[in-house]
C-alpha positions as CSV (number, residue, x, y, z in Angstrom):
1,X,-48.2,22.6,-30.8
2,X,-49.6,21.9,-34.4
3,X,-48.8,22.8,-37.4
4,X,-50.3,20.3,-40.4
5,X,-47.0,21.1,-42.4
6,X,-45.2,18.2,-39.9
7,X,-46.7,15.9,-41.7
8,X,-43.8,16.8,-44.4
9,X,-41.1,15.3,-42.4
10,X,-41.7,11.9,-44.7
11,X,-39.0,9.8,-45.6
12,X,-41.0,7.8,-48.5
13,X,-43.6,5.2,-48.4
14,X,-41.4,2.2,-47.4
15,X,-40.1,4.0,-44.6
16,X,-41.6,2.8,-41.5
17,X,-41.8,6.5,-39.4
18,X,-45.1,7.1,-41.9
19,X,-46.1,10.9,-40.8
20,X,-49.3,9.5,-41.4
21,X,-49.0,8.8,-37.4
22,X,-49.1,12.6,-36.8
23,X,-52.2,13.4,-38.8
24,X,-54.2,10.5,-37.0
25,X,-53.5,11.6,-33.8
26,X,-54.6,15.2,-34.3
27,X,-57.5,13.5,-35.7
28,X,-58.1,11.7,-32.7
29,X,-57.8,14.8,-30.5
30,X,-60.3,16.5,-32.4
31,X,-62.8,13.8,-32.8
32,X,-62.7,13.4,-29.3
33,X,-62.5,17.1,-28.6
34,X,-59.4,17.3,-26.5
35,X,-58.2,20.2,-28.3
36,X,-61.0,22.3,-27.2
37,X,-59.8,22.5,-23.5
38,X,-56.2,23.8,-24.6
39,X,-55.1,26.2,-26.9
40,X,-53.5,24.9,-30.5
41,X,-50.6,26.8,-31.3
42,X,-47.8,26.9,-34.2
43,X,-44.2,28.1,-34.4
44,X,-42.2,29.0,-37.0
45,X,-39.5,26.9,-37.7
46,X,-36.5,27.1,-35.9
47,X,-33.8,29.5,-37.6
48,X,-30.1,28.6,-38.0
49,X,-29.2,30.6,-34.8
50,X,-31.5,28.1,-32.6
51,X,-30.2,25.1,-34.4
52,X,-26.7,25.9,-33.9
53,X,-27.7,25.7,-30.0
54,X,-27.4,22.0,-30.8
55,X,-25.9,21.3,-33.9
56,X,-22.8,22.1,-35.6
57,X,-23.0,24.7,-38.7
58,X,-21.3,22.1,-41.5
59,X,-24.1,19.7,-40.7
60,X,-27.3,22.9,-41.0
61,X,-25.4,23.7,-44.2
62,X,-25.5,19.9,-45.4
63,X,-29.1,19.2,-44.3
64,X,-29.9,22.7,-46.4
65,X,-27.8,21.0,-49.2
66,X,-29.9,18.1,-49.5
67,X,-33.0,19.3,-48.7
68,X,-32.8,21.4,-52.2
69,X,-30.9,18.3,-54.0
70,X,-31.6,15.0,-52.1
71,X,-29.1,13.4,-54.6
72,X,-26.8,14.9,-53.3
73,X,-27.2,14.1,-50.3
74,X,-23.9,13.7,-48.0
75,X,-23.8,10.2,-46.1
76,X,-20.4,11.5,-43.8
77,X,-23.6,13.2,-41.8
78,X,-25.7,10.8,-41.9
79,X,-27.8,11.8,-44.7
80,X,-29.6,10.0,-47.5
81,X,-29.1,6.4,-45.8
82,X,-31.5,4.2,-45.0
83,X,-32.5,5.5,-41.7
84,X,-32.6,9.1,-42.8
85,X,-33.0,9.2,-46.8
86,X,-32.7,12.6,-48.0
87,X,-36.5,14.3,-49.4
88,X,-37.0,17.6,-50.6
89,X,-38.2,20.1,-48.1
90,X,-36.2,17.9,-45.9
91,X,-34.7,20.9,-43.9
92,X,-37.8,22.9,-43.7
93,X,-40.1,20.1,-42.0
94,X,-37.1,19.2,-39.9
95,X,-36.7,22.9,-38.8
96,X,-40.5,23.0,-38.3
97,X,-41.1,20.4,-35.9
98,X,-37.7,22.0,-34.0
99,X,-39.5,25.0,-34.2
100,X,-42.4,24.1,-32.2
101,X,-40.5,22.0,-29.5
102,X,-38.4,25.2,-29.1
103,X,-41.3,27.7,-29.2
104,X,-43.3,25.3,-26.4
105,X,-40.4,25.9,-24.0
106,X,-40.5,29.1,-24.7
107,X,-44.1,29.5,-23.5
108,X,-43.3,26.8,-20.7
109,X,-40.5,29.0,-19.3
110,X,-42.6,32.4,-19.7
111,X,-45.3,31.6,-17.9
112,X,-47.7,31.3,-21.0
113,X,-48.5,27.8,-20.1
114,X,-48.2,25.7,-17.4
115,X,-48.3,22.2,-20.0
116,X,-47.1,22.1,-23.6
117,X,-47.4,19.5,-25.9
118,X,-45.5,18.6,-29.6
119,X,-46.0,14.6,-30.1
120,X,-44.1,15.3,-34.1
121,X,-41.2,16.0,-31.5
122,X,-38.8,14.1,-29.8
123,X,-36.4,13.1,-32.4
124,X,-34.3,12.4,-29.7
125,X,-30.8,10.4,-32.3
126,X,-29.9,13.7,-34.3
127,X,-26.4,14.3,-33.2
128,X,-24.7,17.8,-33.0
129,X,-23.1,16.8,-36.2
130,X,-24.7,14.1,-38.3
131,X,-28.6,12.8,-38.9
132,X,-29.3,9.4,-37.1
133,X,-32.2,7.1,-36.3
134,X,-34.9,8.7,-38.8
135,X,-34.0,12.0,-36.8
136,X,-32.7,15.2,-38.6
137,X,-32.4,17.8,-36.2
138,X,-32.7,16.9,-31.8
139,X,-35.3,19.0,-31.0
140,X,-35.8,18.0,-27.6
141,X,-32.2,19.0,-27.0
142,X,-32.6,22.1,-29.1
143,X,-35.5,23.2,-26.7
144,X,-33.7,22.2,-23.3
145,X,-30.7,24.3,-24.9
146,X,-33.3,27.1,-25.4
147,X,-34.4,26.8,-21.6
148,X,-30.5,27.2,-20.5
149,X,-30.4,30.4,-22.6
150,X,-33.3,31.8,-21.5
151,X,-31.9,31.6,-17.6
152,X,-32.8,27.7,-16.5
153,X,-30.5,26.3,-14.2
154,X,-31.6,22.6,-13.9
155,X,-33.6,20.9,-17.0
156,X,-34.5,17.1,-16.2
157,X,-35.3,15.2,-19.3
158,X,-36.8,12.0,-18.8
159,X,-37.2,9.7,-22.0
160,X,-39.4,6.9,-22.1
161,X,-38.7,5.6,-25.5
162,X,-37.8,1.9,-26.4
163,X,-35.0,3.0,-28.2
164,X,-32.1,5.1,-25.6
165,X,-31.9,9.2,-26.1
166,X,-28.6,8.8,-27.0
167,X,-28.4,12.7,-28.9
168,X,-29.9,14.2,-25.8
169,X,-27.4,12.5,-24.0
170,X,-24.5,12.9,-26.0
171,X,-25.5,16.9,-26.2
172,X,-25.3,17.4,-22.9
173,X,-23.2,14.6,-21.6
174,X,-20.8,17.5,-19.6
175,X,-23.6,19.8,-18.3
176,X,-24.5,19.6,-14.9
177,X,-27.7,21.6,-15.5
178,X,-29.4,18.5,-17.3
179,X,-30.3,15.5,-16.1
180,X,-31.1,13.1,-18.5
181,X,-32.7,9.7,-17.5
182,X,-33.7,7.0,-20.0
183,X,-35.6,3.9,-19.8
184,X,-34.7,1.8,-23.5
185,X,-34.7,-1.8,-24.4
186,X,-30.9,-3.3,-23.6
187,X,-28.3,-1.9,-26.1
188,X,-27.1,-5.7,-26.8
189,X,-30.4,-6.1,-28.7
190,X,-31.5,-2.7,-29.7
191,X,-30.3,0.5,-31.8
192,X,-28.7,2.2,-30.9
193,X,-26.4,0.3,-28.5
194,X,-26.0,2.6,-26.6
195,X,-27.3,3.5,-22.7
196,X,-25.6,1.1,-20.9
197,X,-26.0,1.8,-16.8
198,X,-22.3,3.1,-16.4
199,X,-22.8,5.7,-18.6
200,X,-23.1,8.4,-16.3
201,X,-21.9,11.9,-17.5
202,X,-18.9,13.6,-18.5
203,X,-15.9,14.8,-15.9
204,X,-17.6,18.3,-15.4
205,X,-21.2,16.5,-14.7
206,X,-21.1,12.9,-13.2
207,X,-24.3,11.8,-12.1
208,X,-26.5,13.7,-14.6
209,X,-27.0,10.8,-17.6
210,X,-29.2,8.4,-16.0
211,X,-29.5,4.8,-18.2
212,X,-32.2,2.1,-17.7
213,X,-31.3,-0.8,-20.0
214,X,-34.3,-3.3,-19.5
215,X,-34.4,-6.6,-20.9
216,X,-36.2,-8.0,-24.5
217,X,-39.7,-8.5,-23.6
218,X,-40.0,-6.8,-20.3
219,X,-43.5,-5.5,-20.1
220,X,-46.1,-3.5,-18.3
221,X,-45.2,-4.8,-14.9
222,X,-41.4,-4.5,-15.2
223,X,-41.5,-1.4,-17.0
224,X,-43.3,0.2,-14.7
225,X,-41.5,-0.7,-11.9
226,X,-38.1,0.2,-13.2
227,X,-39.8,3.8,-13.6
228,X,-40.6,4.0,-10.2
229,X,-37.7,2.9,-8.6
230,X,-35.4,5.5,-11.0
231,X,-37.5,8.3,-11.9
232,X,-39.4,10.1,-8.9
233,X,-36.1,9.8,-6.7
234,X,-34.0,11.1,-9.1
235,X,-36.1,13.8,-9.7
236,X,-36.8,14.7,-5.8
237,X,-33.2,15.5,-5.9
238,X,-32.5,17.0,-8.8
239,X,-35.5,19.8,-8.1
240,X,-36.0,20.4,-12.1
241,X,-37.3,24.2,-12.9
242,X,-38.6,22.3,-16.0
243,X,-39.2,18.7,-16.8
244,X,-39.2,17.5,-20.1
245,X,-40.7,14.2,-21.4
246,X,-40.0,12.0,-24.2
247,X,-43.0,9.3,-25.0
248,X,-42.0,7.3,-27.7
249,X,-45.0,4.8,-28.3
250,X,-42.5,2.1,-29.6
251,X,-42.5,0.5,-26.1
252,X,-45.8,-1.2,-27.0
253,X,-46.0,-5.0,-27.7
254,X,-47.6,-4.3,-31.3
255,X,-44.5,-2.1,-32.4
256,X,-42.6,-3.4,-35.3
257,X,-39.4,-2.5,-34.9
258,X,-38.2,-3.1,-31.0
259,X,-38.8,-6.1,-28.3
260,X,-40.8,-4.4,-25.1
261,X,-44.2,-5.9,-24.6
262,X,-45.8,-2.6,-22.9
263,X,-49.3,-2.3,-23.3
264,X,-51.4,1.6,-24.3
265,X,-52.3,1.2,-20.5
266,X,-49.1,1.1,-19.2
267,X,-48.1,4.2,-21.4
268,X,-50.5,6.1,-20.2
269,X,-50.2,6.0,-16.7
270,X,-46.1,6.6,-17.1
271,X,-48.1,9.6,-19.1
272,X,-49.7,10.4,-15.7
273,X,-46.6,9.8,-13.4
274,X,-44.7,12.4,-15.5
275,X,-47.4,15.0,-15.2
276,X,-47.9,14.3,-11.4
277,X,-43.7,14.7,-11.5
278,X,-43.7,17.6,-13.1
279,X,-46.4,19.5,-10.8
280,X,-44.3,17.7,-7.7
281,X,-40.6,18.6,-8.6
282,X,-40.8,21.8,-11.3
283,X,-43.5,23.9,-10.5
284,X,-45.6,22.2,-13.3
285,X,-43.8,23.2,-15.6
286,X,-43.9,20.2,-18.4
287,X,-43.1,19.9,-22.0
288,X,-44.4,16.6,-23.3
289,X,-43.0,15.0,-26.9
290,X,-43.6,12.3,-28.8
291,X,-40.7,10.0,-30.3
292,X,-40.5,6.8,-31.8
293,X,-43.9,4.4,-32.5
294,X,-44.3,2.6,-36.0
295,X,-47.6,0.8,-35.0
296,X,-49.2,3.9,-36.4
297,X,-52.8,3.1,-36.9
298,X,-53.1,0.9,-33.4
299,X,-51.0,2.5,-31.0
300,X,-49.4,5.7,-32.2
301,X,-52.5,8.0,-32.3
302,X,-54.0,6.5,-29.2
303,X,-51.6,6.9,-26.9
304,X,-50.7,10.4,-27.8
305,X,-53.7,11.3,-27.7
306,X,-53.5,10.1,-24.1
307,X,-50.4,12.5,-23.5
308,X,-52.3,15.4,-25.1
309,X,-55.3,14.6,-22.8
310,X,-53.2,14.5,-19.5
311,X,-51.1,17.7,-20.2
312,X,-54.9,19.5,-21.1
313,X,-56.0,18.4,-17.5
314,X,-59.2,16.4,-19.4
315,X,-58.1,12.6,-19.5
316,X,-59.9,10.0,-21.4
317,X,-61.1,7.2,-19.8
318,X,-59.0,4.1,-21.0
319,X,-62.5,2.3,-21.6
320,X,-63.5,5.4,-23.9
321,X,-65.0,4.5,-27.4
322,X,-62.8,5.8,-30.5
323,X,-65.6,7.9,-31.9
324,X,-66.5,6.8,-35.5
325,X,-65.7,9.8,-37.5
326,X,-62.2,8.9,-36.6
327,X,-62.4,5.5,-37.5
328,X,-63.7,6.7,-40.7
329,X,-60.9,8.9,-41.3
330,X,-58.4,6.0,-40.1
331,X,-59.9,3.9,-42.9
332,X,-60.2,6.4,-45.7
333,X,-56.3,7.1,-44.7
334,X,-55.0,4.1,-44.7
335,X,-57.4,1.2,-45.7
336,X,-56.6,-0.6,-42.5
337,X,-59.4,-0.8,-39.8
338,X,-59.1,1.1,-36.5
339,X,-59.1,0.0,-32.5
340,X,-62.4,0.1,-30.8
341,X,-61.3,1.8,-27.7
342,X,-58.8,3.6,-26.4
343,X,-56.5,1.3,-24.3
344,X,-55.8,-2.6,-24.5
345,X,-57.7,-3.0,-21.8
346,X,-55.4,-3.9,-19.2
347,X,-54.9,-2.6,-15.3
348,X,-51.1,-3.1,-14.8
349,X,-49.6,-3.2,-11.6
350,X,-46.4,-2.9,-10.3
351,X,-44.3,-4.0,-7.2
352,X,-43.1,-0.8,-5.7
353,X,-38.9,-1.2,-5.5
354,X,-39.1,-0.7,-1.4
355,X,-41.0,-4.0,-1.3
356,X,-37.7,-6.2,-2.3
357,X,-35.2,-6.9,-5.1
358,X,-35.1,-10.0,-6.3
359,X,-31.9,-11.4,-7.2
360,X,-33.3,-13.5,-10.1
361,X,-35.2,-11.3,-11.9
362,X,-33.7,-9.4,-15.2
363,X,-35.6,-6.5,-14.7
364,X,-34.7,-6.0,-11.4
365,X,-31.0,-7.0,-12.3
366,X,-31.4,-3.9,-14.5
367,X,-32.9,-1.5,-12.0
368,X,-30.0,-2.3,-9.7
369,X,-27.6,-1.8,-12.0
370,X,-28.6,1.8,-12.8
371,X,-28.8,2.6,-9.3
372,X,-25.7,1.6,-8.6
373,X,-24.0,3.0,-11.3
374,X,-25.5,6.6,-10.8
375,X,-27.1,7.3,-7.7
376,X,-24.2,7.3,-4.9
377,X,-23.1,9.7,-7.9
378,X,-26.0,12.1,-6.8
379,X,-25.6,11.4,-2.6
380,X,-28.8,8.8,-2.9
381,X,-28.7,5.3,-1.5
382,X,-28.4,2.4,-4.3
């Protein structure tokens, strides 16, 4: 899903979510011709009926407010703070990248594809009422809520983000039809403090909000092995009809703004879990979206471009050579130079959670704690 009007959704230049992130990556896929073994589609953008799926009509009517006077803007939602400053157009590109989340589960659930891709998606903070955590509206919830009216009975929503999807969870915290599952730095040293492992649902849906809280400075080894020992059980069980997938690039040891030390590699083969998930557990069915990621010149492109290349069935080759035209474009952009190839080079490796816990170790103390907290929840051993 691509529309070049995304690149709207732009908070100013001091902000550090710089949709200059978005236009790279399509770059990227071009230059490396991904996008010629899929089909590039755009939506319109999400009307007020599909965002009241999710969000609450006061805070649709405020977001139009100051979206045509950002002055104005009203901080009781959220808006015009320094998270989610208040632009013109601001409702419009937010609606937009809804729309095309939305529209891609549409397809998903139609049987128009089998793979769908938005990476300006996954603006997994917006609350039903109020903006948070440079998100405006949740489109990843609005396009699980699409799935469930459309006929789904069980969305999983897996969420890989360094940051917790606390406004998917929170919209469907007392739905047993969604499972969601996230893997986040700790809430004691990350925003949004939330995602802590005992939060497990509401009274109608215990068991369905999953919550990985790793340690500062986990990385590729750890992280991987707290996906393996969560994810694919959880998922067995659960028997999606869709999975969804949130890939939030701020994981990686070069992000700014969080404390993971994940490498491109590492992302990219929880890239190729999900997909092998999703053709194991839902028929296939997979819609992929990006997230967070404020290394946007070293990390954010790449491994999207990564995510688009898995969902097209064409992966690139982590020791692939970013083609020159695109570093080219990544200079004339941005005056900053661009990464040679197309992973940091790494082959991580994991220790698979059947092989031992070990009482010592932080990561495991975290896995443990999830599994404790959730999975007797679901009949599965801790």
């Amino acid at each position: 899903m691509w529309d070049e009007a995304v690149t709207k959704y732009d908070f100013g230049p001091s902000h550090p979510m710089d949709p200059v992130r978005l236009a790279l990556t399509m770059g990227l896929v071009r230059a490396l011709e991904v996008d010629r073994a899929m089909e590039v589609r755009a939506a319109k953008p999400a009307g007020d009926s599909t965002l009241r799926l999710v969000h609450r009509e006061d805070y649709v009517a405020a977001v139009r407010a100051a979206s045509a006077d950002p002055g104005s803007a009203d901080g009781g939602y959220g808006l015009g703070t320094v998270d989610d400053p208040a632009f013109a157009g601001m409702h419009e590109a937010s609606a937009l990248i809804a729309g095309q989340s939305v529209a891609a589960a549409e397809a998903i659930w139609r049987g128009e594809a089998q793979h769908a891709v938005n990476f300006a998606g996954g603006l997994h903070h917006a609350m039903p009422g109020g903006a948070a955590g440079f998100c405006i509206y949740n489109d990843a919830a609005l396009a699980i809520a699409r799935l469930l009216e459309l006929g789904a009975e069980r969305v999983a929503y897996v969420d890989v983000d360094v940051h917790h999807g606390d406004g998917v969870q929170a919209a469907f915290w007392d739905d047993p039809r969604v499972l969601t599952v996230s893997l986040h730095e700790h809430p004691r040293t990350l925003f949004p403090q939330t995602g802590w492992p005992e939060e497990t649902g509401g009274p109608a849906a215990e068991g369905t909000a999953v919550n990985v809280a790793l340690p500062a400075g986990t990385g590729d080894e750890g992280w991987l092995r707290a996906f393996h020992a969560t994810v694919p059980e959880l998922l067995a069980e659960f028997r999606p009809q869709v999975l969804v997938t949130q890939h939030g690039a701020d994981t990686h040891f070069e992000d700014p703004l969080a404390h993971l030390a994940v490498s491109l590699d590492a992302q990219r083969a929880v890239q190729e879990a999900c997909h092998g998930l999703a053709h194991e557990h839902a028929g296939g069915r997979w819609l992929a979206l990006g997230g967070g990621g404020y290394a946007v010149v070293d990390v954010v492109p790449r491994s999207w471009t990564h995510l688009v290349a898995i969902a097209a069935h064409r992966p690139v080759a982590p020791d692939t050579v970013v083609p020159d035209s695109w570093r080219d474009e990544v200079y004339a952009r941005t005056r900053q130079p661009a990464p040679a190839r197309m992973t940091d080079g790494r082959t991580p490796q994991w220790r698979d959670w059947d092989a031992g816990y070990d009482p010592a170790d932080r990561t495991d103390q975290a896995v443990l704690a999830t599994r404790r907290a959730v999975f007797p929840l679901r009949g599965l051993l801790a």
